[in-house]
ROBA-579760 format. One record per residue (C-alpha): z, x, y; residue number from 1. Coordinates in nm, 4 decimals, decimal comma. Each point is the difference from the previous one (the first is absolute). Example, Ala and Ser with C-alpha at 12.3 -4.5 7.8 and 13.67 -1.06 7.14 Angstrom:
BEGIN
(atom (0,7800 1,2300 -0,4500) 1)
(atom (-0,0660 0,1370 0,3440) 2)
//
This chain:
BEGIN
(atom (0,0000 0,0000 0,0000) 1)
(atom (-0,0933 0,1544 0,3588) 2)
(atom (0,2352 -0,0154 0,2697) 3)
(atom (-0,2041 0,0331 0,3273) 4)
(atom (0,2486 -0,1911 0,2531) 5)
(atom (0,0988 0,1617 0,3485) 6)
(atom (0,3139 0,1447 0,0232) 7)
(atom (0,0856 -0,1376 0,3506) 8)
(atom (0,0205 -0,4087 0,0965) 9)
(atom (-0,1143 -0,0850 0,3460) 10)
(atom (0,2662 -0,2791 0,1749) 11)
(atom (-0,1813 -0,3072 0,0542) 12)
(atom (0,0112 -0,0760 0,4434) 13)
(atom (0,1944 0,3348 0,0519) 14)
(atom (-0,2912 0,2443 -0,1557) 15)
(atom (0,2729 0,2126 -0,0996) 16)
(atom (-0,0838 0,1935 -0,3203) 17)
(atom (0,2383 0,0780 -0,2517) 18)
(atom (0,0732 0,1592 -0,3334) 19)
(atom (0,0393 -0,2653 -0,3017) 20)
(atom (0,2809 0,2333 -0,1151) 21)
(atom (0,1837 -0,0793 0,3236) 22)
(atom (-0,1203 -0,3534 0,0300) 23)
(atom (0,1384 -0,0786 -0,3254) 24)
(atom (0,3151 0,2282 0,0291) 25)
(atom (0,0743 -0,2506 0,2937) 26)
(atom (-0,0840 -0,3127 -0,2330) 27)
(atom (0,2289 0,1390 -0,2512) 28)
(atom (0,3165 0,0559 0,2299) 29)
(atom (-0,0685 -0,3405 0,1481) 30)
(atom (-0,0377 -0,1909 -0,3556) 31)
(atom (0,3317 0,2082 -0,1226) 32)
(atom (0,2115 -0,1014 0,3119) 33)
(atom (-0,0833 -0,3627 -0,0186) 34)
(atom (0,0164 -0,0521 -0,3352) 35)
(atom (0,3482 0,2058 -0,0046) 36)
(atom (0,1025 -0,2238 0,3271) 37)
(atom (-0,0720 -0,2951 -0,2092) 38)
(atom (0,2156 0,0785 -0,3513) 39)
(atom (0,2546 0,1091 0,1940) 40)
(atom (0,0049 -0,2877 0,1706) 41)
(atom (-0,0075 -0,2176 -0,3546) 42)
(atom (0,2424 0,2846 -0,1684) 43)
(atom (0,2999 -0,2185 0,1940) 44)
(atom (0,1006 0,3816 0,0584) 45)
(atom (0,1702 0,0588 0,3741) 46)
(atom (-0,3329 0,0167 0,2042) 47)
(atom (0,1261 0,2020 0,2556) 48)
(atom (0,1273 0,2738 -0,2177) 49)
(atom (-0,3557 -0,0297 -0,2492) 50)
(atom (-0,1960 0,0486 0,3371) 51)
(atom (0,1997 0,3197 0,1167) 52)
(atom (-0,0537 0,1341 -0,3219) 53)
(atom (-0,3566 -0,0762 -0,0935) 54)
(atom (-0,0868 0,1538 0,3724) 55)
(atom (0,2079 0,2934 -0,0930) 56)
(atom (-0,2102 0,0202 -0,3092) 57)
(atom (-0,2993 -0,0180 0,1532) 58)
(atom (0,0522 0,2553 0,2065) 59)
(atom (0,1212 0,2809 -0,1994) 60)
(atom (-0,2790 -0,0971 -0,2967) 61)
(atom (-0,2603 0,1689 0,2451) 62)
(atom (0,2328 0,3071 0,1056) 63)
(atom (0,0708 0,0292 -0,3704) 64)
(atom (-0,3899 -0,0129 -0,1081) 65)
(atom (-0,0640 0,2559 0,2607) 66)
(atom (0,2583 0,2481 -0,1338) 67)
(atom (-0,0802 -0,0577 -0,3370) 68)
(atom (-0,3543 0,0781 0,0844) 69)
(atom (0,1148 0,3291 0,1736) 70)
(atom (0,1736 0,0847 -0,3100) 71)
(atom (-0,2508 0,0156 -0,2564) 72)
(atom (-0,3040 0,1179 0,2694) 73)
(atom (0,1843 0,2861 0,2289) 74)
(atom (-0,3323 0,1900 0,0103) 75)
(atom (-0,1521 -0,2723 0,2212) 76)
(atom (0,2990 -0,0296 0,2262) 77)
(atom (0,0295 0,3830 0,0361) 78)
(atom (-0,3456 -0,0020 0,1830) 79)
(atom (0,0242 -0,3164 0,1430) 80)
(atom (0,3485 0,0199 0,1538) 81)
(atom (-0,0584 -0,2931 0,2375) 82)
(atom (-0,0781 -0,2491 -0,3215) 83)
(atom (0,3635 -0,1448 -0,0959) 84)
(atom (-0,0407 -0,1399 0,3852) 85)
(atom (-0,2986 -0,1211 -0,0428) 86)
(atom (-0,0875 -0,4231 0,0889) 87)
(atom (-0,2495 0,0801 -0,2504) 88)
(atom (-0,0172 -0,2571 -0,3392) 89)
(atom (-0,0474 0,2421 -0,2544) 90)
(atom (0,3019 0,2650 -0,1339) 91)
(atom (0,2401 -0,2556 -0,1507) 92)
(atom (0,1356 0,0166 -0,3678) 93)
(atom (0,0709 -0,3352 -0,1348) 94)
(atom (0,3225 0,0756 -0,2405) 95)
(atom (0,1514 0,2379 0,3315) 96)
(atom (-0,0412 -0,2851 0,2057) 97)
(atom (0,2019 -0,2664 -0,2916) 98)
(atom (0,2631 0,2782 -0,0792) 99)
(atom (0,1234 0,0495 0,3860) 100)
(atom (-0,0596 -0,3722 0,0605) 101)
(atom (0,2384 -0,0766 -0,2893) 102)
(atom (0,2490 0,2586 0,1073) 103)
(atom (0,0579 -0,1674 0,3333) 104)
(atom (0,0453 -0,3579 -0,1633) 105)
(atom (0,2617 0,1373 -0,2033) 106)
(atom (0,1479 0,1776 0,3310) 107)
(atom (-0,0366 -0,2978 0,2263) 108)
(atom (0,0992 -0,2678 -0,2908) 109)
(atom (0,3143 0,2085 -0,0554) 110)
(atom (0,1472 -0,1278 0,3372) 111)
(atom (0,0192 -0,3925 -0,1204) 112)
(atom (-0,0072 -0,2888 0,3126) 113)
(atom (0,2412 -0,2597 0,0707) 114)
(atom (-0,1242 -0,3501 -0,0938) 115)
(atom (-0,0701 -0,2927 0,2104) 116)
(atom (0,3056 -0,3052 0,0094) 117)
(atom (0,0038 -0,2068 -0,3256) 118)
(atom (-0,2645 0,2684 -0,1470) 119)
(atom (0,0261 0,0191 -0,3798) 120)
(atom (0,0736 0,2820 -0,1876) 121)
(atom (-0,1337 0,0782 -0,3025) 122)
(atom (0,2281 0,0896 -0,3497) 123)
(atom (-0,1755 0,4391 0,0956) 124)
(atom (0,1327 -0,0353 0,3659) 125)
(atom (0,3818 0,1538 0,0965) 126)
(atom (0,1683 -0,0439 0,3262) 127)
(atom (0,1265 0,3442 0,2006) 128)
(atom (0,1931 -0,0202 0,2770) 129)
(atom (-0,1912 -0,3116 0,0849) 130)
(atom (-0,3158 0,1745 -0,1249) 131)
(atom (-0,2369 -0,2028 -0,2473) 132)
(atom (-0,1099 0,2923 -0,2593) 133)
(atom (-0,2550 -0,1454 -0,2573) 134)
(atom (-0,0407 0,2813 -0,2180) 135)
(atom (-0,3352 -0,1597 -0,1455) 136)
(atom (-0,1397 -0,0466 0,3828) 137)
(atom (-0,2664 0,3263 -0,0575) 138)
(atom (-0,1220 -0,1679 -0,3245) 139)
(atom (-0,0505 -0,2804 0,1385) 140)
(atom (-0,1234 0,1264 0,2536) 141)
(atom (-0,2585 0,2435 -0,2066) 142)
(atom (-0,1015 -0,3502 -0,2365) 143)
(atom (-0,0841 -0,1473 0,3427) 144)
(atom (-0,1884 0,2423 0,1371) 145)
(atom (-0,2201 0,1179 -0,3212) 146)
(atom (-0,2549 -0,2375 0,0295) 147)
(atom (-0,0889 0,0345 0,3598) 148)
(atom (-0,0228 0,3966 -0,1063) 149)
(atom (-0,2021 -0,0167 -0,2583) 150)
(atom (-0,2629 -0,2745 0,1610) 151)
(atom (-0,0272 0,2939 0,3232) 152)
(atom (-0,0518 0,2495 -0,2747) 153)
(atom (-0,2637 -0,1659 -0,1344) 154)
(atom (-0,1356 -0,0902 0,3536) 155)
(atom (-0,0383 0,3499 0,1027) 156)
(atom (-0,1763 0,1332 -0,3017) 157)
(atom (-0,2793 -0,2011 0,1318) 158)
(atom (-0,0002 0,2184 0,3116) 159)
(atom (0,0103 0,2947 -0,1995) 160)
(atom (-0,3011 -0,1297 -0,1982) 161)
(atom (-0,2431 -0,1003 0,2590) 162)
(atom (0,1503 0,3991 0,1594) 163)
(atom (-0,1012 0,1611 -0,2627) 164)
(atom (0,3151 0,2043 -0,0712) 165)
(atom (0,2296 -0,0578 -0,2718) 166)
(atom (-0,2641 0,0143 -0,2658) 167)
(atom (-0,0088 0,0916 -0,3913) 168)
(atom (-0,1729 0,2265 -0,1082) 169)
(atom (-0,3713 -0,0303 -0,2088) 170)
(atom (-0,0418 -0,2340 -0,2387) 171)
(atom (-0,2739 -0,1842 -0,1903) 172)
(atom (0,1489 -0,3127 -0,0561) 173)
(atom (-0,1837 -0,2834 0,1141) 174)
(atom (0,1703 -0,0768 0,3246) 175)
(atom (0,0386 0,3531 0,1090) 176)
(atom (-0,0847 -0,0086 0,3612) 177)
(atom (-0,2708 0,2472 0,1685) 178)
(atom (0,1202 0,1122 0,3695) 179)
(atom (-0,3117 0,1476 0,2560) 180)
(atom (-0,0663 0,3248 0,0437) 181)
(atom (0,2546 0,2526 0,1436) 182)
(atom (0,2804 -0,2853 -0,0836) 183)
(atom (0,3050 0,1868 -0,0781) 184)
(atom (-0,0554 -0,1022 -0,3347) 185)
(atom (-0,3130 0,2387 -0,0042) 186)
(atom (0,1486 0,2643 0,2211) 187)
(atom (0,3029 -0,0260 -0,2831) 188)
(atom (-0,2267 0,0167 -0,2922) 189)
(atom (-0,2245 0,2781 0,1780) 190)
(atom (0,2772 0,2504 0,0327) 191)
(atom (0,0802 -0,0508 -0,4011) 192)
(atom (-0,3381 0,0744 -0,0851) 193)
(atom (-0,0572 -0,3747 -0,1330) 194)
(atom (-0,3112 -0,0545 0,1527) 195)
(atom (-0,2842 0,1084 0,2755) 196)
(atom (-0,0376 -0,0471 0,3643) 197)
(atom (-0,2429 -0,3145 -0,0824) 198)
(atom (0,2189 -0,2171 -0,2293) 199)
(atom (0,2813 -0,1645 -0,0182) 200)
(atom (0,1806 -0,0945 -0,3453) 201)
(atom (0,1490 -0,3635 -0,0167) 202)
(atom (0,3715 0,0340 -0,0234) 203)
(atom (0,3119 -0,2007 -0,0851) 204)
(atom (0,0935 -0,2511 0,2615) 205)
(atom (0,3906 0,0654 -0,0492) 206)
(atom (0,0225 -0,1528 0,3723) 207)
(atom (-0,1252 -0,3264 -0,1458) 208)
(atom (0,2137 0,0766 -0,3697) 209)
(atom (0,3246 -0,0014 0,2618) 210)
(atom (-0,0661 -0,2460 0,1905) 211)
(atom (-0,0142 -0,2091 -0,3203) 212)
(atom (0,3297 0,1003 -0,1560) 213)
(atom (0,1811 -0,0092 0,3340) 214)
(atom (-0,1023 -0,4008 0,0547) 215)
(atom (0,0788 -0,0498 -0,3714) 216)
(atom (0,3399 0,1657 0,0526) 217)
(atom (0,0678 -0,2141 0,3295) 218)
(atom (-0,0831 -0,3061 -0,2320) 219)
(atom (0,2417 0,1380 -0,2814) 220)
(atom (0,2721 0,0786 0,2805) 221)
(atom (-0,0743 -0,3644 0,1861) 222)
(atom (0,0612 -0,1640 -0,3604) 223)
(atom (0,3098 0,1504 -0,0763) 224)
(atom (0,1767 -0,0230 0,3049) 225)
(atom (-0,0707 -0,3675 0,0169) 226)
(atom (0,1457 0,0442 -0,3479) 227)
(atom (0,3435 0,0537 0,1463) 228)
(atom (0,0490 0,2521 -0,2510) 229)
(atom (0,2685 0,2769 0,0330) 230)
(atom (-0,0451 0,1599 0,3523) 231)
(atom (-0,1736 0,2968 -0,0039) 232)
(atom (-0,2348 -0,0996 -0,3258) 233)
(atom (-0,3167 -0,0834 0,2281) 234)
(atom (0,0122 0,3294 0,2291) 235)
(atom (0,0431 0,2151 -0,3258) 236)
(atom (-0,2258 -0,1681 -0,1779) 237)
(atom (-0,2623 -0,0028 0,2738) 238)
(atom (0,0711 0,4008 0,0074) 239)
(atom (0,0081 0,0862 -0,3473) 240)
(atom (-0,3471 -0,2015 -0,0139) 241)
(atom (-0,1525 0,1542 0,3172) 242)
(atom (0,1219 0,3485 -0,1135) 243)
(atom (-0,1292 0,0048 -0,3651) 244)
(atom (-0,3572 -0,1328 0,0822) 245)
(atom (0,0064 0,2246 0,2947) 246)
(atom (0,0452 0,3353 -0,2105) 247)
(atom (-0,2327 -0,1507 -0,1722) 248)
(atom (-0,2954 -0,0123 0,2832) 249)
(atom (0,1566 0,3606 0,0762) 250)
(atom (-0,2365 0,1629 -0,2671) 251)
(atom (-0,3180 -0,1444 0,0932) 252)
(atom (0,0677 0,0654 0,3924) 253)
(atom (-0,1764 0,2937 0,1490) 254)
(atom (0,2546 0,1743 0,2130) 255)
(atom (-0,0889 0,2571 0,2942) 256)
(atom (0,3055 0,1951 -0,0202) 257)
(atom (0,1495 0,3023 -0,2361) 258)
(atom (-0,0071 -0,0982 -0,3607) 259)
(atom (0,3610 0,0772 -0,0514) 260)
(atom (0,0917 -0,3339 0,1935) 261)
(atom (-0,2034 -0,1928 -0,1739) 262)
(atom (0,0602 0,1031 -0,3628) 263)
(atom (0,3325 0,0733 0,0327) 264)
(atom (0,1801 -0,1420 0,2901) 265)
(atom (-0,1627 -0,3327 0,0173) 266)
(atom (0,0535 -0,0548 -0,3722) 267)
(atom (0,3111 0,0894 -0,0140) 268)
(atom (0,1658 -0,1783 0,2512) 269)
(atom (-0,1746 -0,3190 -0,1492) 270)
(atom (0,1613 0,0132 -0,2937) 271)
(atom (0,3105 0,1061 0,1089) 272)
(atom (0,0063 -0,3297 0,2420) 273)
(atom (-0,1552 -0,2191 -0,2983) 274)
(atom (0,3307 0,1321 -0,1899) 275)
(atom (0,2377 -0,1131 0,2603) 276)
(atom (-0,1879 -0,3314 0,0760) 277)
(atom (0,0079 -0,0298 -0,3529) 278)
(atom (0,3791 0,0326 -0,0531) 279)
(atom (0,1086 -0,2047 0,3127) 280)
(atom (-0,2110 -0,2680 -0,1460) 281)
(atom (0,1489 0,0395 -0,3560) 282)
(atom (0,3534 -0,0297 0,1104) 283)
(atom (-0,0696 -0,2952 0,2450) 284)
(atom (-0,1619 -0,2240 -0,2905) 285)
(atom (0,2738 0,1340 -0,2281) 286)
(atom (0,2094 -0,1992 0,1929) 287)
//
């Protein structure tokens, strides 16, 4: 299958041009914040305190990705000291960005709120010097929250599609996809010797293989929360699923960077989170 769209999208009345990785990144934050805004809102979960949090999370997701992306690609930060300040859309790393993000929810959870009068309090919840404490409030929180994160995952994979970047490497299944000339599919495949200056091979299209698993995990976590299962079981369960099919995709993505983040880092800390998720979830259903 040929890919020959433009990589840009032109703003209908404001002939602005921009990239569809940006356009979309935008999309995505937008479709994550409502749809976060509204389970929050249907979690019965103190709104005030949700919001404080989810814009803390927010936040720190993107400082996180950026770090995390400085981490395994110093090289490119070395020469390009002005990057981790840069506006620009590219540079993030997606499991940097959920790791900080879920370390300031535990931070800013930790603190607990004071309820409103005649406010009920759940069988989890413990009064401190006046202080409601729910001690489930970040997993229910997380349950609420998975779906909208997995439906802006999937939304921004499209962006990354119609960009170009993020893509698998060669393939000849049927629905590999063919990017134009001097892609950076072609410029990837050129400097490994895959091919000439006048063809490009078709390649996976793991933007399109996540942005399938990350819907159908928003659909798994939407199910189980309205399960009302034991908090915490849709936000694991959403992770262990996102995390397993996305070491998965990791071996058929073509990576830019040094081979000893992709084969060993990247792998590694998959499994190592899979085996966490994995064991949280075990002892919350074994209860």
């Amino acid at each position: 299958m040929s890919f020959t769209g433009s990589p840009t999208f032109t703003i209908p009345l404001l002939a602005v041009d921009i990239s569809f990785y940006r356009l979309f990144l935008i999309l995505a934050l937008c479709v994550t914040v409502a749809a976060a805004i509204w389970s929050v809102k249907k979690s019965g979960l103190d709104f005030k305190r949700a919001s404080w949090t989810l814009a803390a999370a927010a936040l720190t997701f993107f400082v996180g990705a950026r770090l995390f992306n400085i981490i395994i690609r110093p090289e490119l930060y070395l020469e390009q000291p002005w990057r981790p300040w840069s506006l620009d859309a590219s540079g993030f790393s997606l499991y940097g960005g959920i790791l900080l993000a879920a370390v300031s929810v535990i931070l800013l959870s930790s603190r607990g709120s004071k309820p409103k009068p005649k406010q009920s309090i759940d069988c989890h919840a413990q009064t401190v010097d006046g202080v409601i404490r729910d001690d489930n409030f970040i997993w229910k929180f997380g349950d609420a929250v998975a779906p909208a994160f997995g439906l802006g995952l999937a939304v921004m994979r499209v962006g990354c599609f119609l960009n170009g970047c993020c893509f698998g490497r060669p393939t000849n299944l049927p629905w590999g996809i063919e990017y134009p000339l001097f892609s950076d599919a072609h410029f990837w495949q050129l400097s490994r010797g895959l091919t000439d200056a006048f063809t490009v091979l078709p390649v996976h299209p793991t933007q399109l293989y996540e942005l399938a698993y990350s819907f159908a995990g928003a659909v798994l976590a939407y199910w189980l929360w309205r399960k009302k299962l034991t908090p915490g079981t849709a936000i694991l369960s959403f992770a262990l699923w996102l995390t397993v099919f996305r070491l998965l995709n990791h071996f058929l993505r073509a990576f830019p960077y040094a081979t000893s983040v992709t084969d060993c880092l990247y792998p590694a800390f998959y499994l190592a989170l899979i085996a966490a998720c994995g064991w949280l979830l075990y002892r919350k259903l074994a209860k």
